[in-house]
C-alpha positions as CSV (number, residue, x, y, z in Angstrom):
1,X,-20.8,-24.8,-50.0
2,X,-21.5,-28.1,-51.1
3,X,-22.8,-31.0,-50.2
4,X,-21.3,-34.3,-50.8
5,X,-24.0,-36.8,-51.7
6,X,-24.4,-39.2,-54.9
7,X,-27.9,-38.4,-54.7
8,X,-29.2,-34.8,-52.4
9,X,-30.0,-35.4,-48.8
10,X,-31.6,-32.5,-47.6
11,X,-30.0,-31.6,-44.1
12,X,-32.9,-30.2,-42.0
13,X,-30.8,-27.4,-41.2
14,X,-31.8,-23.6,-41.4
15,X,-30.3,-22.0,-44.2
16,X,-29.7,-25.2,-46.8
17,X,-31.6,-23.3,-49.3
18,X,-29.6,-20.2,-49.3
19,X,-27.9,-19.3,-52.8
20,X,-24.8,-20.4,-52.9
21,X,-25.6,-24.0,-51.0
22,X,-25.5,-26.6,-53.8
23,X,-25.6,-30.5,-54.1
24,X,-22.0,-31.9,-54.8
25,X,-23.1,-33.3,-58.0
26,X,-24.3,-29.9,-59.2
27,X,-21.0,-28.3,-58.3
28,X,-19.1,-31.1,-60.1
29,X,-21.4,-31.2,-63.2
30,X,-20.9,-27.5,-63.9
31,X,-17.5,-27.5,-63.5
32,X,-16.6,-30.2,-65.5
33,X,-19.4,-31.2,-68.1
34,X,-20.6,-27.9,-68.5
35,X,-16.9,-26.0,-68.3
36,X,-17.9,-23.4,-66.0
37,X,-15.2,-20.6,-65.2
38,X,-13.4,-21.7,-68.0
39,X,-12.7,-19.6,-70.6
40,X,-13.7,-19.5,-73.5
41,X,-16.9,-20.8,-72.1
42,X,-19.4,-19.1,-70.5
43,X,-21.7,-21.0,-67.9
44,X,-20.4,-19.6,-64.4
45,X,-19.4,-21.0,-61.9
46,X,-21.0,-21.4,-59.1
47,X,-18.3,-22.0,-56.5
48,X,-17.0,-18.8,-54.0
49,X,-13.4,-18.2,-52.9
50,X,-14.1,-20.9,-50.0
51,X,-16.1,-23.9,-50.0
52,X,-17.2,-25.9,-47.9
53,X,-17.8,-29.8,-48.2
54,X,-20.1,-31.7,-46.2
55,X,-19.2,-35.4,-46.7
56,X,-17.2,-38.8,-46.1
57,X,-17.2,-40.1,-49.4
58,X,-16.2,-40.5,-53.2
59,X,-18.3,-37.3,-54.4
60,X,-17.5,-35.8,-51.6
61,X,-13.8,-35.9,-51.7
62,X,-14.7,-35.1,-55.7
63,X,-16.1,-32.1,-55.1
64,X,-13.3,-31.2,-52.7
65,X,-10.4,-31.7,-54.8
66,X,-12.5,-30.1,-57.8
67,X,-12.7,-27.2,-56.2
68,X,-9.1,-26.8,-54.9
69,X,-7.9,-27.3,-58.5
70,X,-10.8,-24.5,-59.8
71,X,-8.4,-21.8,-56.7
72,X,-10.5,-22.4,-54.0
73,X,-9.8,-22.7,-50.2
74,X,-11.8,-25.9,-49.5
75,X,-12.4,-27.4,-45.9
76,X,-14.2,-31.1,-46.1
77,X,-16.5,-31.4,-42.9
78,X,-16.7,-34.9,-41.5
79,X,-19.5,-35.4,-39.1
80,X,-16.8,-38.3,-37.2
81,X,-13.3,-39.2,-37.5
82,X,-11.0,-39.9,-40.1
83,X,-11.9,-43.7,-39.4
84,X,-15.6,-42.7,-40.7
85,X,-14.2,-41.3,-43.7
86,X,-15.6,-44.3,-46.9
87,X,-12.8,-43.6,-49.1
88,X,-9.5,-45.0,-49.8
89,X,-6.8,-43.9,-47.7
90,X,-5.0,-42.7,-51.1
91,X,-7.4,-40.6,-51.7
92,X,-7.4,-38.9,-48.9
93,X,-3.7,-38.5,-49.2
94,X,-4.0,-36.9,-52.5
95,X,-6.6,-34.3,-51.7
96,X,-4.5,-33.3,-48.2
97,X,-1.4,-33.2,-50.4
98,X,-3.5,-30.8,-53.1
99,X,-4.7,-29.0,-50.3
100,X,-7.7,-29.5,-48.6
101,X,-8.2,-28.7,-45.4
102,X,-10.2,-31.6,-42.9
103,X,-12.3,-30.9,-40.0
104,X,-14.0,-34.1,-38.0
105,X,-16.3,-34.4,-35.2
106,X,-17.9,-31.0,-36.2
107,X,-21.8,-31.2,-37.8
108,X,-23.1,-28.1,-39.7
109,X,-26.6,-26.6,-37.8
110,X,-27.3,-23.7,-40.1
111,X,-25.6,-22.2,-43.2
112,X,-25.3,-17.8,-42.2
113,X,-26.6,-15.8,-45.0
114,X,-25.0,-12.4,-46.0
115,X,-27.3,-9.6,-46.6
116,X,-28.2,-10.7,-50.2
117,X,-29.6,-14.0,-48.8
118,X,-26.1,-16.0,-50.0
119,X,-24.4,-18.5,-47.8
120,X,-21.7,-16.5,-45.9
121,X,-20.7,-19.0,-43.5
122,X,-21.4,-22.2,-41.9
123,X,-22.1,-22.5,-38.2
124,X,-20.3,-26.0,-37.2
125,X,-20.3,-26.8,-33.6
126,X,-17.3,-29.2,-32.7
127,X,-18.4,-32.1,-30.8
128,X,-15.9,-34.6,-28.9
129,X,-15.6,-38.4,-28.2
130,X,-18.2,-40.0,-26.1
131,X,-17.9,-40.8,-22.7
């Protein structure tokens, strides 16, 4: 789970300091400055099987597309629609095309923890168009 900031916003939800929830910039940073899951180097990384991306813009997508290419199944909430999305539209092309997965008008209220207090889920309510 990651969220896609330039600089951390905390979210006010329940949960955001569960292991395993982690500031886009912290995901990206260990991945690529730090080579993390990369043999022959040995910081870990930090991102599970699925990750999830709160975010509409640059680090966002970033930490999206970094993920999919380090064999994750990445979903990139979007709290409107695609027209909300601050990004060029080539961009989000390229990570659709590498394989991430978008979901819009949906807001995150609480990241789930599993029994070892690690984010197992995010609880995202779908809302619709006003009026």
């Amino acid at each position: 789970m990651t969220t896609g900031a330039g600089v951390p916003v905390p979210l006010g939800i329940p949960g955001e300091s569960l292991a395993g929830v982690i500031p886009a910039v912290e995901a990206l940073r260990n991945v690529r400055a730090m080579k993390a899951g990369r043999l022959p180097f040995t910081t870990p990384s930090f991102l599970g099987k699925k990750v999830v991306v709160l975010g509409h813009n640059e680090t966002a997508f970033d930490a999206a597309r970094t993920s999919v290419r380090s064999g994750c199944t990445v979903t990139l909430v979007i709290a409107g629609s695609e027209t909300d999305i601050r990004v060029p539209a080539g961009l989000v092309r390229a990570a659709a095309e590498e394989g991430v997965k978008f979901k819009t008008f949906a807001n995150p209220v609480a990241m789930i923890a599993d029994d070892r207090a690690c984010v197992r889920a995010v609880s995202l309510p779908s809302f619709g168009l006003p009026g």
